[in-house]
N, CA, C and O atoms as a Maestro MAE file, in Angstrom:
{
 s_m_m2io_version
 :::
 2.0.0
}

f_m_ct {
 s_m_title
 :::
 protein
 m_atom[300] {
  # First column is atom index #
  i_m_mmod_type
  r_m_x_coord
  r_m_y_coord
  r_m_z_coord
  i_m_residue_number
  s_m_chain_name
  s_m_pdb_residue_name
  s_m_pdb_atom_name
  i_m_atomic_number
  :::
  1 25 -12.623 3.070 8.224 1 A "UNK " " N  " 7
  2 3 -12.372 4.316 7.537 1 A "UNK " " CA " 6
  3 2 -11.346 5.112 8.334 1 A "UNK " " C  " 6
  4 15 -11.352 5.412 9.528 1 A "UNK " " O  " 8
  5 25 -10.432 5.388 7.337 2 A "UNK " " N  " 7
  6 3 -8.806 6.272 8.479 2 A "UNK " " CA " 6
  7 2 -10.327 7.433 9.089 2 A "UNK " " C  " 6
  8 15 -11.554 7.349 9.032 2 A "UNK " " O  " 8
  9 25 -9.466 8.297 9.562 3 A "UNK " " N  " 7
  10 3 -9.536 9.429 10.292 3 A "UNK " " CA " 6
  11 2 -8.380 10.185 10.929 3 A "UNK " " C  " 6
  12 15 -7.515 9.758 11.693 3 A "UNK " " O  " 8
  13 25 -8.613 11.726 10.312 4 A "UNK " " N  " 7
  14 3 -7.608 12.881 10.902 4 A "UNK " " CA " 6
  15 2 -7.793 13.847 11.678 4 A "UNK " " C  " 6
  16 15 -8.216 14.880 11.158 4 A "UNK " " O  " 8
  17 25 -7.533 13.836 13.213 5 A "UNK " " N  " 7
  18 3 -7.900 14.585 13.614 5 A "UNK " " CA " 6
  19 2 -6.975 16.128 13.735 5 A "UNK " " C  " 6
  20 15 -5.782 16.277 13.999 5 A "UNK " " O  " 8
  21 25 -8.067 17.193 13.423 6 A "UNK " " N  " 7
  22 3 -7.064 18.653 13.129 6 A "UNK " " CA " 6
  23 2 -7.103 19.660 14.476 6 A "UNK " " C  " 6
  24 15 -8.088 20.231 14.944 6 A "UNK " " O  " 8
  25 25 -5.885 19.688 14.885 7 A "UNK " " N  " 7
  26 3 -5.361 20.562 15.943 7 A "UNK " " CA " 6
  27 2 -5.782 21.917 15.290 7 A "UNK " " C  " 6
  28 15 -5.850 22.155 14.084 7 A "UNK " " O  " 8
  29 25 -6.143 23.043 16.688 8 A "UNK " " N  " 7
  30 3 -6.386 24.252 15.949 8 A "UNK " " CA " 6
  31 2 -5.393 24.991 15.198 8 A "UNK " " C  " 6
  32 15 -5.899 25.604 14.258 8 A "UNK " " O  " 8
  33 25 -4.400 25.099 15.290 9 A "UNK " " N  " 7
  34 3 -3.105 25.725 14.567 9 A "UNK " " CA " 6
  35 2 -3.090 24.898 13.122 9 A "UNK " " C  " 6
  36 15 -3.180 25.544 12.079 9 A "UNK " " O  " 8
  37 25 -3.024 24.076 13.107 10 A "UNK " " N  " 7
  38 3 -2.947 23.404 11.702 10 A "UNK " " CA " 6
  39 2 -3.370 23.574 10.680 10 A "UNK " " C  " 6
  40 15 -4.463 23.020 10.559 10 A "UNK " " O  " 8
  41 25 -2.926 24.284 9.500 11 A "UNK " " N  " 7
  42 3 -3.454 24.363 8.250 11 A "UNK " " CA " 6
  43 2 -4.474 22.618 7.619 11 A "UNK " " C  " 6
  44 15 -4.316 21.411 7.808 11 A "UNK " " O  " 8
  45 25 -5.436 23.461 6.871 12 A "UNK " " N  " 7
  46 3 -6.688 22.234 6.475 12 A "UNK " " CA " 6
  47 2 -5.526 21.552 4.927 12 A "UNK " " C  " 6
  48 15 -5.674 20.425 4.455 12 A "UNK " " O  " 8
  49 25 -4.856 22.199 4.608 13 A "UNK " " N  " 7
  50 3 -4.025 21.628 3.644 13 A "UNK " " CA " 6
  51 2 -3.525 20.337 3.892 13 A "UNK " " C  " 6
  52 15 -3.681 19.403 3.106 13 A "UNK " " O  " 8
  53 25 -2.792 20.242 5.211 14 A "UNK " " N  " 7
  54 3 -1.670 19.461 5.381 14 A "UNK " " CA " 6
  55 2 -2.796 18.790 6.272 14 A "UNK " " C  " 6
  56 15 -2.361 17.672 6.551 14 A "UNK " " O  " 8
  57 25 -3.893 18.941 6.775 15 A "UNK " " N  " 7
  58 3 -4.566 17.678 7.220 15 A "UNK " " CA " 6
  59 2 -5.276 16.841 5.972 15 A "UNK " " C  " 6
  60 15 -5.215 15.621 5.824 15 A "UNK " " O  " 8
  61 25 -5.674 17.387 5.475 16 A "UNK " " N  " 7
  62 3 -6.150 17.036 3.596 16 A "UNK " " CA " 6
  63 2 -5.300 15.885 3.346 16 A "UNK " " C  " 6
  64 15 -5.631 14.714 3.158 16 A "UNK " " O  " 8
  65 25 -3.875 16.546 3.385 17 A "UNK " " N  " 7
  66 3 -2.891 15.563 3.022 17 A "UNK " " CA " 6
  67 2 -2.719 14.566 3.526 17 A "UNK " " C  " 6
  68 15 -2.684 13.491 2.927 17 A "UNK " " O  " 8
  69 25 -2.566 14.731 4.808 18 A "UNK " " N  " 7
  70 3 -2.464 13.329 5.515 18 A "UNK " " CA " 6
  71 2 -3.781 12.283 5.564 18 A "UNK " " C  " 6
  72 15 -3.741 11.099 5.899 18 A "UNK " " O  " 8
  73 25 -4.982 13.067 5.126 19 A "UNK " " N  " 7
  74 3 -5.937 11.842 4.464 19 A "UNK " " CA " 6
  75 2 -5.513 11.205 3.953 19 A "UNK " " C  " 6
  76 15 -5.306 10.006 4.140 19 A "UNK " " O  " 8
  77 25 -5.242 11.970 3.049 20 A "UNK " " N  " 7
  78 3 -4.946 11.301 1.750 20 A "UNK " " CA " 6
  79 2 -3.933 10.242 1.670 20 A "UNK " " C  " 6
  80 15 -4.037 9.188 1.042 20 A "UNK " " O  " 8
  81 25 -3.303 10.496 2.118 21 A "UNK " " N  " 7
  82 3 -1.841 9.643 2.958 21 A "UNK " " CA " 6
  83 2 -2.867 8.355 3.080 21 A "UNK " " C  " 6
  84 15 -3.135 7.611 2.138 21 A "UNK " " O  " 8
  85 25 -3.319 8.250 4.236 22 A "UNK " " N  " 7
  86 3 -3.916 7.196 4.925 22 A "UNK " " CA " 6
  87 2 -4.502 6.440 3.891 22 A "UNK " " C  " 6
  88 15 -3.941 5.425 3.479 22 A "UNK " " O  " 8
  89 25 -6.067 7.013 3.218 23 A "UNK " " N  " 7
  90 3 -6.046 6.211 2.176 23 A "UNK " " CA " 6
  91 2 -5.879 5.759 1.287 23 A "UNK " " C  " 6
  92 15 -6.574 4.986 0.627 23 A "UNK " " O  " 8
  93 25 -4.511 6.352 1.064 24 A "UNK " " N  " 7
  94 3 -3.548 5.883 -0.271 24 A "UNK " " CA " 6
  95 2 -3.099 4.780 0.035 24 A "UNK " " C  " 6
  96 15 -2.955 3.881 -0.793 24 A "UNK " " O  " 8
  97 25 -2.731 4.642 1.587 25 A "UNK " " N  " 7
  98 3 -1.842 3.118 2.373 25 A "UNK " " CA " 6
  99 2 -2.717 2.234 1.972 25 A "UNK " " C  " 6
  100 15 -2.534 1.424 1.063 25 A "UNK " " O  " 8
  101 25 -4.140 2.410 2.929 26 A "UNK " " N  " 7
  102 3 -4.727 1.166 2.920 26 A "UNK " " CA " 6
  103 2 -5.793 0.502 1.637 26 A "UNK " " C  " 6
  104 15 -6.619 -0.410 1.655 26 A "UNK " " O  " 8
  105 25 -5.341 1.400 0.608 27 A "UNK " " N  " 7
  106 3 -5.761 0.859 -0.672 27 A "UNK " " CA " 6
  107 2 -6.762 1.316 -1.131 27 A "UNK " " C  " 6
  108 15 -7.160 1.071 -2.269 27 A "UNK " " O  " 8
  109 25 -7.489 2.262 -0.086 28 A "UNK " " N  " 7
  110 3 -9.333 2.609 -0.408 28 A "UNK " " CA " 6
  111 2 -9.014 3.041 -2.131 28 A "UNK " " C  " 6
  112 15 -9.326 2.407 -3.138 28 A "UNK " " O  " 8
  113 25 -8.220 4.464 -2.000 29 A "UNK " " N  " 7
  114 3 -8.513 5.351 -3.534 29 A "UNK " " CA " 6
  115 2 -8.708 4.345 -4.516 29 A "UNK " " C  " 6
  116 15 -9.687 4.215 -5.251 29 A "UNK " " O  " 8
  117 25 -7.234 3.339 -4.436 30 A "UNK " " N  " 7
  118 3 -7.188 2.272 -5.631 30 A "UNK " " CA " 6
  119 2 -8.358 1.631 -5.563 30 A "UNK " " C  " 6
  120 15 -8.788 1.675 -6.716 30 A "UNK " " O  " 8
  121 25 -9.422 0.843 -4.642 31 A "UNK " " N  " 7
  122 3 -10.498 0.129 -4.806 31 A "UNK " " CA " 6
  123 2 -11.549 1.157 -5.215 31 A "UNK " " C  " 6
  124 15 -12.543 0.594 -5.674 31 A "UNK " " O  " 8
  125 25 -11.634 2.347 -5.196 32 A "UNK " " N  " 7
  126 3 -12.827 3.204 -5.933 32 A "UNK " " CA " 6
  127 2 -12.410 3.611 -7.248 32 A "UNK " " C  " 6
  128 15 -13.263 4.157 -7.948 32 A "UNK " " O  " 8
  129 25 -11.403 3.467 -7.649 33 A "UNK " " N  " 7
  130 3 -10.832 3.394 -9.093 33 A "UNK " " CA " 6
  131 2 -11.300 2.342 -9.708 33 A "UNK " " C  " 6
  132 15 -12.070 2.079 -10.631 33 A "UNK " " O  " 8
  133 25 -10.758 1.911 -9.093 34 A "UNK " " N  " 7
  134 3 -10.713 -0.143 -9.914 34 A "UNK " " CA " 6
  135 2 -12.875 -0.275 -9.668 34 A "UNK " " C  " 6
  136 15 -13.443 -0.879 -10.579 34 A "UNK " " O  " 8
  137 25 -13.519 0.122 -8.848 35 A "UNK " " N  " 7
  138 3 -14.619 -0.063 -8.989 35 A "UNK " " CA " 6
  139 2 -15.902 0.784 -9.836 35 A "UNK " " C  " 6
  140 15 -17.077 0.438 -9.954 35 A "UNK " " O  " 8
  141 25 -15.070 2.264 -10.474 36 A "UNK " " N  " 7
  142 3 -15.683 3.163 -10.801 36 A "UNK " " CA " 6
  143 2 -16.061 2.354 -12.122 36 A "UNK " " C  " 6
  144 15 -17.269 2.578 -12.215 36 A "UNK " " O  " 8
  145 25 -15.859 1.889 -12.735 37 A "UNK " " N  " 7
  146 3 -15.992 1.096 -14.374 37 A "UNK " " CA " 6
  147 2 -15.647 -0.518 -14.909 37 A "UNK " " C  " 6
  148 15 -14.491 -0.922 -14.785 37 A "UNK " " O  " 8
  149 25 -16.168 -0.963 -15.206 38 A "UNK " " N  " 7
  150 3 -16.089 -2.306 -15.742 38 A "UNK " " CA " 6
  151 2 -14.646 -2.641 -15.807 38 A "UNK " " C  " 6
  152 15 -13.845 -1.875 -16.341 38 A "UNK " " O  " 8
  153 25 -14.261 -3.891 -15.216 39 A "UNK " " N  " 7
  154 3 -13.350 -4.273 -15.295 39 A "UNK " " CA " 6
  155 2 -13.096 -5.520 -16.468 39 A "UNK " " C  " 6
  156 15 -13.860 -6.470 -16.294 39 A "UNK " " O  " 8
  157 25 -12.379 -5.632 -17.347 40 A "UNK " " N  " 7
  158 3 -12.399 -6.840 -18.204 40 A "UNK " " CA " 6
  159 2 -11.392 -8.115 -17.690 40 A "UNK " " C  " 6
  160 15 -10.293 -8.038 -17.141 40 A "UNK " " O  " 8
  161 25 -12.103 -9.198 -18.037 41 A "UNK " " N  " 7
  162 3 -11.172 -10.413 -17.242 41 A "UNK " " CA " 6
  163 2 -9.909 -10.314 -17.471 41 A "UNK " " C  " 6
  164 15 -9.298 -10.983 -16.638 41 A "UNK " " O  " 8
  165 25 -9.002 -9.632 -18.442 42 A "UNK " " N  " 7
  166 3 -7.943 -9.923 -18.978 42 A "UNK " " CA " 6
  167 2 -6.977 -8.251 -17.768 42 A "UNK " " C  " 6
  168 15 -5.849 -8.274 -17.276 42 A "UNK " " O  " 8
  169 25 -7.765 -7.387 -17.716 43 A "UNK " " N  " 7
  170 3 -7.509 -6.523 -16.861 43 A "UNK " " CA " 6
  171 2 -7.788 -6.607 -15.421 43 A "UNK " " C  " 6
  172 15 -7.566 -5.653 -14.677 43 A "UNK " " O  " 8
  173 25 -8.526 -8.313 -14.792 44 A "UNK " " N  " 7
  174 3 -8.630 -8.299 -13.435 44 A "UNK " " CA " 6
  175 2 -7.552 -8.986 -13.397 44 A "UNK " " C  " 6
  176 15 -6.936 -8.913 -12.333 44 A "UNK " " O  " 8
  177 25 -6.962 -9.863 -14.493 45 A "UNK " " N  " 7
  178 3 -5.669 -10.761 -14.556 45 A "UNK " " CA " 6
  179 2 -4.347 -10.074 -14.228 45 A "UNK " " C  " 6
  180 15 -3.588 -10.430 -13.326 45 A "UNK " " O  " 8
  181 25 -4.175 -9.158 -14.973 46 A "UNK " " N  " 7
  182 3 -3.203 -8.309 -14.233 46 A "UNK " " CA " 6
  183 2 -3.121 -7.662 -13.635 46 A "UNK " " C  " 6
  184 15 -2.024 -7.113 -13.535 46 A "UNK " " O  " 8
  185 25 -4.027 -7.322 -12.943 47 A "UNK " " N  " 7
  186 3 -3.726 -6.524 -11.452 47 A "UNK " " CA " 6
  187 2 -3.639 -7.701 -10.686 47 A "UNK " " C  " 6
  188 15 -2.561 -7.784 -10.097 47 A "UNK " " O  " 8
  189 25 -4.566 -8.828 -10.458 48 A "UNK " " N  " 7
  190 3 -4.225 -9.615 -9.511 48 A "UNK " " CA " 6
  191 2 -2.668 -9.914 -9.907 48 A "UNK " " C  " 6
  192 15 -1.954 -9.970 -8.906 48 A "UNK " " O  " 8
  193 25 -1.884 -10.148 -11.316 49 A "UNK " " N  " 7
  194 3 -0.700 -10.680 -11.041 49 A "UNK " " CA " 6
  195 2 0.804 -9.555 -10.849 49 A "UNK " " C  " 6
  196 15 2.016 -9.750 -10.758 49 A "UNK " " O  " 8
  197 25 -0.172 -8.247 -10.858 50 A "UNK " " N  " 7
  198 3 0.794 -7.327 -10.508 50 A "UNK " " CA " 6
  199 2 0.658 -7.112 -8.694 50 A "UNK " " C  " 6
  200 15 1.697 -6.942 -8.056 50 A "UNK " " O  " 8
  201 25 -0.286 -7.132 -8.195 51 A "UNK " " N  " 7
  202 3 -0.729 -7.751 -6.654 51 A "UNK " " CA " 6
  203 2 0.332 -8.602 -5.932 51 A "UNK " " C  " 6
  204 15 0.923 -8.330 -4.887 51 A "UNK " " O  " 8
  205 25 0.454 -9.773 -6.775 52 A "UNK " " N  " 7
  206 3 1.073 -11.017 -6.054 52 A "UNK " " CA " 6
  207 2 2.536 -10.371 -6.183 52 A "UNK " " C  " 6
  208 15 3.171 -10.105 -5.163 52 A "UNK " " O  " 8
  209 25 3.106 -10.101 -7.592 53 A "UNK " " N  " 7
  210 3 4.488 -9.903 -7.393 53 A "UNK " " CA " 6
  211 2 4.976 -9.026 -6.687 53 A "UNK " " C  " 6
  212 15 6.182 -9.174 -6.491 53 A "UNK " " O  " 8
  213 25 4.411 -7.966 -6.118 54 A "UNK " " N  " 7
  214 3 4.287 -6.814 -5.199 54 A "UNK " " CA " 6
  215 2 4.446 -7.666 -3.895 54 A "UNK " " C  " 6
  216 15 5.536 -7.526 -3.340 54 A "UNK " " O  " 8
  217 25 3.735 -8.353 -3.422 55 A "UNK " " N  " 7
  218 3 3.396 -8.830 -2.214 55 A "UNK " " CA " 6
  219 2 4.814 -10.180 -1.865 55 A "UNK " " C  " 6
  220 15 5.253 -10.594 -0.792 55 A "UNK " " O  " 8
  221 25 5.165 -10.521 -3.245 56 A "UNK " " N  " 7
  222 3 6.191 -11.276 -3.414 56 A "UNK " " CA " 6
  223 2 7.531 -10.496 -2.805 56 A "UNK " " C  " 6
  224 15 8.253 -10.771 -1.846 56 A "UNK " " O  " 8
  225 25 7.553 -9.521 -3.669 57 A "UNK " " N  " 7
  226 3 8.534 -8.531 -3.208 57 A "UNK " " CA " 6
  227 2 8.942 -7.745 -1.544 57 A "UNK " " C  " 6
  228 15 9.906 -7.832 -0.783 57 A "UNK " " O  " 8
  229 25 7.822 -7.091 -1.529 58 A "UNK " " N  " 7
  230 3 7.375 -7.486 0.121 58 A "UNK " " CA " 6
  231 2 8.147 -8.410 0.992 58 A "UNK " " C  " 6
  232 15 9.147 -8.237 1.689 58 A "UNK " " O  " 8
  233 25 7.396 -9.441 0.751 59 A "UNK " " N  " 7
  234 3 7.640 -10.917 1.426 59 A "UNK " " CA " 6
  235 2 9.398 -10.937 1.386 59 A "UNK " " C  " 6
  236 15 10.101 -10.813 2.389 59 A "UNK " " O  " 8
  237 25 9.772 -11.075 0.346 60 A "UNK " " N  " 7
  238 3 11.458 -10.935 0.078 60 A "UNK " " CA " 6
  239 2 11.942 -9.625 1.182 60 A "UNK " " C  " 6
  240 15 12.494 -10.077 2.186 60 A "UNK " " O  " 8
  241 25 11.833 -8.205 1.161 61 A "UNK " " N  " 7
  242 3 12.658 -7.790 1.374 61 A "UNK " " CA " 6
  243 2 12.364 -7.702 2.598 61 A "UNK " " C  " 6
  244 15 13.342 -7.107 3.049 61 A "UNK " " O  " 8
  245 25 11.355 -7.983 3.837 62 A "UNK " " N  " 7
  246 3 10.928 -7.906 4.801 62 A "UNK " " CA " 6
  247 2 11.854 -9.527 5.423 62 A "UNK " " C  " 6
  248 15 11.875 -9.697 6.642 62 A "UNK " " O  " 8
  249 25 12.320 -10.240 4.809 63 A "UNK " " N  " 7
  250 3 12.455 -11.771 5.148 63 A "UNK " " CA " 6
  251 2 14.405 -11.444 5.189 63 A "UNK " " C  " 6
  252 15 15.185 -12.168 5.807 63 A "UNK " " O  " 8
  253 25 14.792 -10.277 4.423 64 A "UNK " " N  " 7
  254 3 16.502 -9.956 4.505 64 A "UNK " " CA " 6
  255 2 16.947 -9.339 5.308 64 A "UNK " " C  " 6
  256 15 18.139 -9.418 5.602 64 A "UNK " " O  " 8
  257 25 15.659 -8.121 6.204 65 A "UNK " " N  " 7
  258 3 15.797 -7.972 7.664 65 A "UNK " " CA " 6
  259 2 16.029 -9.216 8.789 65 A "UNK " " C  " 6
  260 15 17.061 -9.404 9.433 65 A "UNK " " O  " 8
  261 25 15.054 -9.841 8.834 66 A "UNK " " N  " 7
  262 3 14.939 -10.640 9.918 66 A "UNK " " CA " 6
  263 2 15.845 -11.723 9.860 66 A "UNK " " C  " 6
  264 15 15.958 -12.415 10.872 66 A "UNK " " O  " 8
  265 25 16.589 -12.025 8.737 67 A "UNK " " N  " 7
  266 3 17.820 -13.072 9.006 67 A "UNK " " CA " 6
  267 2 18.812 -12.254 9.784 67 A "UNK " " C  " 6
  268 15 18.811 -13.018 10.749 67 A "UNK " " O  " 8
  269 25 19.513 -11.477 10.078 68 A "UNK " " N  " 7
  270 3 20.228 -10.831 11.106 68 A "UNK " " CA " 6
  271 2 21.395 -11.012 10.183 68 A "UNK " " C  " 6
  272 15 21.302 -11.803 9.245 68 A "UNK " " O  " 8
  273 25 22.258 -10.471 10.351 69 A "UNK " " N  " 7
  274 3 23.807 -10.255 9.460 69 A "UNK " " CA " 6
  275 2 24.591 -11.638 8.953 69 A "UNK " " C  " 6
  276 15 25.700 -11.482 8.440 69 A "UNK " " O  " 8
  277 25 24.151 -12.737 9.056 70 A "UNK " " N  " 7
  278 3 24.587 -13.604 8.639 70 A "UNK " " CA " 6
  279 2 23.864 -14.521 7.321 70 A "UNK " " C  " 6
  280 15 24.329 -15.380 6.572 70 A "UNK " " O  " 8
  281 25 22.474 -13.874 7.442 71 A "UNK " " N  " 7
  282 3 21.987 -14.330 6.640 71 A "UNK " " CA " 6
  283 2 21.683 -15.742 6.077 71 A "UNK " " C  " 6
  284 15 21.482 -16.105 4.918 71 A "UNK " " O  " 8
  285 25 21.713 -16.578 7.498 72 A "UNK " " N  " 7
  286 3 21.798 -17.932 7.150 72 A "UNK " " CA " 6
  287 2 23.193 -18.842 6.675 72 A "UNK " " C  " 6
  288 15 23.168 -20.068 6.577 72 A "UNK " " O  " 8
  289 25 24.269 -18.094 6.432 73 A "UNK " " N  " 7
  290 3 25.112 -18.809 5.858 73 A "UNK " " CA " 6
  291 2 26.410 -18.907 7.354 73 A "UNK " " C  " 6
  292 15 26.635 -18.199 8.335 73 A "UNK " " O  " 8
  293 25 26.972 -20.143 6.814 74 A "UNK " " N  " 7
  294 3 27.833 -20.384 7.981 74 A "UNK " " CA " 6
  295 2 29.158 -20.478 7.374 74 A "UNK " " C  " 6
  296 15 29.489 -21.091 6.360 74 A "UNK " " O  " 8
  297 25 29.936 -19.686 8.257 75 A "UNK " " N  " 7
  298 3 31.415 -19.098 7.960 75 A "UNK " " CA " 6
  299 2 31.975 -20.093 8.583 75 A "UNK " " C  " 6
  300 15 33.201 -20.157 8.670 75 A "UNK " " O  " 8
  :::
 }
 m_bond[299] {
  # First column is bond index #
  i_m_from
  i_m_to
  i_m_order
  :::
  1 1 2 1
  2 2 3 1
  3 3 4 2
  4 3 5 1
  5 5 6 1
  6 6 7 1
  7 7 8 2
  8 7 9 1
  9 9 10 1
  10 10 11 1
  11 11 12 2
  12 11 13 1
  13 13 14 1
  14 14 15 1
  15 15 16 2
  16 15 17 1
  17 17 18 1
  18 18 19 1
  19 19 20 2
  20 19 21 1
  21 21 22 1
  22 22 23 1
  23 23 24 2
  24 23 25 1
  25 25 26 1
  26 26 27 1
  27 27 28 2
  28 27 29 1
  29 29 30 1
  30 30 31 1
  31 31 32 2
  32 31 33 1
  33 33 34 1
  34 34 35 1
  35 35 36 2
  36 35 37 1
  37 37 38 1
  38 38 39 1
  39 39 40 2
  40 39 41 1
  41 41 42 1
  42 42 43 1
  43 43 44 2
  44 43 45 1
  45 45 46 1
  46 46 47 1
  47 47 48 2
  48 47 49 1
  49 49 50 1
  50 50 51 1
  51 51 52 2
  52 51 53 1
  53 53 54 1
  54 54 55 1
  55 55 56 2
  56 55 57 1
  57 57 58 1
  58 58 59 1
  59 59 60 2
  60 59 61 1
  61 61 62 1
  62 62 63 1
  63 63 64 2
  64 63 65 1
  65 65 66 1
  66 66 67 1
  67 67 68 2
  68 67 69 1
  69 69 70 1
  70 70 71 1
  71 71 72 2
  72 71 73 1
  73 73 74 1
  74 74 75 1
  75 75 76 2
  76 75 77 1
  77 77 78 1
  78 78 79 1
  79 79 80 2
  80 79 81 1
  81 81 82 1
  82 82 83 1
  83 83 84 2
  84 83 85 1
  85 85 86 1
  86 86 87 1
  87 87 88 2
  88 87 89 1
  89 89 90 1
  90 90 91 1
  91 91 92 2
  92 91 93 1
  93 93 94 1
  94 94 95 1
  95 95 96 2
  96 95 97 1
  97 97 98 1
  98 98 99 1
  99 99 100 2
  100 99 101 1
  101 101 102 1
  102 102 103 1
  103 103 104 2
  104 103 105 1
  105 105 106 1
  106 106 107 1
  107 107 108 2
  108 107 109 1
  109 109 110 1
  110 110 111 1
  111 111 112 2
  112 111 113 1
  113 113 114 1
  114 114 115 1
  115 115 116 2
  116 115 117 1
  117 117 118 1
  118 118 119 1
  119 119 120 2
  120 119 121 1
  121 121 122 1
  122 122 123 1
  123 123 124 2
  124 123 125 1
  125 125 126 1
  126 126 127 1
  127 127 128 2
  128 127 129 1
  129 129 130 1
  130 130 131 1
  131 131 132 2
  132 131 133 1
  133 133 134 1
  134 134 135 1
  135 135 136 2
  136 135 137 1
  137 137 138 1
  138 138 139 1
  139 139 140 2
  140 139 141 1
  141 141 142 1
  142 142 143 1
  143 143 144 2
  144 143 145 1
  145 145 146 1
  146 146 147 1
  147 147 148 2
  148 147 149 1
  149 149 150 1
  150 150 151 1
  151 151 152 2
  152 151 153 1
  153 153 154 1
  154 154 155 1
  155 155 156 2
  156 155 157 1
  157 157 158 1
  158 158 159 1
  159 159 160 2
  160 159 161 1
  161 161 162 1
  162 162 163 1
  163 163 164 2
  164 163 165 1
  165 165 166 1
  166 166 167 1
  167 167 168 2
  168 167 169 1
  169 169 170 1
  170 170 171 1
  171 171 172 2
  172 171 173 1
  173 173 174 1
  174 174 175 1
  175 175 176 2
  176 175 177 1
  177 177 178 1
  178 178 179 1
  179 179 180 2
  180 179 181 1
  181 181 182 1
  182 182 183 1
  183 183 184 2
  184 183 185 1
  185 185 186 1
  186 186 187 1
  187 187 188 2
  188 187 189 1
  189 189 190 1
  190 190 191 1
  191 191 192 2
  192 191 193 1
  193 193 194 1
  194 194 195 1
  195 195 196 2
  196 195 197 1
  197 197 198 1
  198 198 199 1
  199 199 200 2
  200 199 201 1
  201 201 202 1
  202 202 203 1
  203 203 204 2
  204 203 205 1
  205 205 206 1
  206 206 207 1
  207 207 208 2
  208 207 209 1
  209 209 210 1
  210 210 211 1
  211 211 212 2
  212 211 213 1
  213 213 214 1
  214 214 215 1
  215 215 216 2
  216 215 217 1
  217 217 218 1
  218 218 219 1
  219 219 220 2
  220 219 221 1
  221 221 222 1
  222 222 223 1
  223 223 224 2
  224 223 225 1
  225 225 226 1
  226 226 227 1
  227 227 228 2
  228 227 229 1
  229 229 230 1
  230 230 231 1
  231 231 232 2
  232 231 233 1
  233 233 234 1
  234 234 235 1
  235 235 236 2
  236 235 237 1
  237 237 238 1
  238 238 239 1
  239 239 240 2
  240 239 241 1
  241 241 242 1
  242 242 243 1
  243 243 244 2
  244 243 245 1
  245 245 246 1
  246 246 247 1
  247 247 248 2
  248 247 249 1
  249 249 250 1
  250 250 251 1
  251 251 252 2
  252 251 253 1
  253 253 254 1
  254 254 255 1
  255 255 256 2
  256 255 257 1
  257 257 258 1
  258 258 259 1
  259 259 260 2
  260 259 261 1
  261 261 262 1
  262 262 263 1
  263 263 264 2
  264 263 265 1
  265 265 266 1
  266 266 267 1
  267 267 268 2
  268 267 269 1
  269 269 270 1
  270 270 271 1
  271 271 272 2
  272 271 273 1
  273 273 274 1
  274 274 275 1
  275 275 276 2
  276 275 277 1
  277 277 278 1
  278 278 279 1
  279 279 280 2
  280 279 281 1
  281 281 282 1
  282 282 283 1
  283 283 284 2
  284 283 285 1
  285 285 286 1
  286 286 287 1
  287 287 288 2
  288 287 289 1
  289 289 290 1
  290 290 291 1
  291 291 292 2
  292 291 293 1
  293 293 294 1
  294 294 295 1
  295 295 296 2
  296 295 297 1
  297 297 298 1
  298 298 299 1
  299 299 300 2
  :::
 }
}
């Protein structure tokens, strides 16, 4: 479970926020959504295949960093 810790000067707003932040990253809100009500097979189908292409995407643009400026190709 994230955790925020609030300095005394700090408005409770902007620590609020940065909860929220946190468990927006690591997916919690979306899994108490997706768990609040019946899910139908045809609606677990597409999230899992909106999941993968996400993670696909990911995978891609994280993989155009790490080739370094040449990108594999030879001049």
């Amino acid at each position: 479970m994230p955790e925020v810790t609030v300095s005394k000067n700090e408005p409770i707003d902007r620590a609020l926020k940065r909860l929220k932040n946190k468990l927006e990253d690591e997916g919690i809100m979306e899994e108490v959504r997706r768990l609040r009500a019946f899910e139908t097979p045809t609606q677990k189908t597409k999230r899992k295949a909106k999941n993968n292409a996400k993670r696909r995407k990911m995978k891609r643009n994280r993989s155009n960093f790490t080739d370094g400026p040449s990108r594999g190709r030879s001049f």
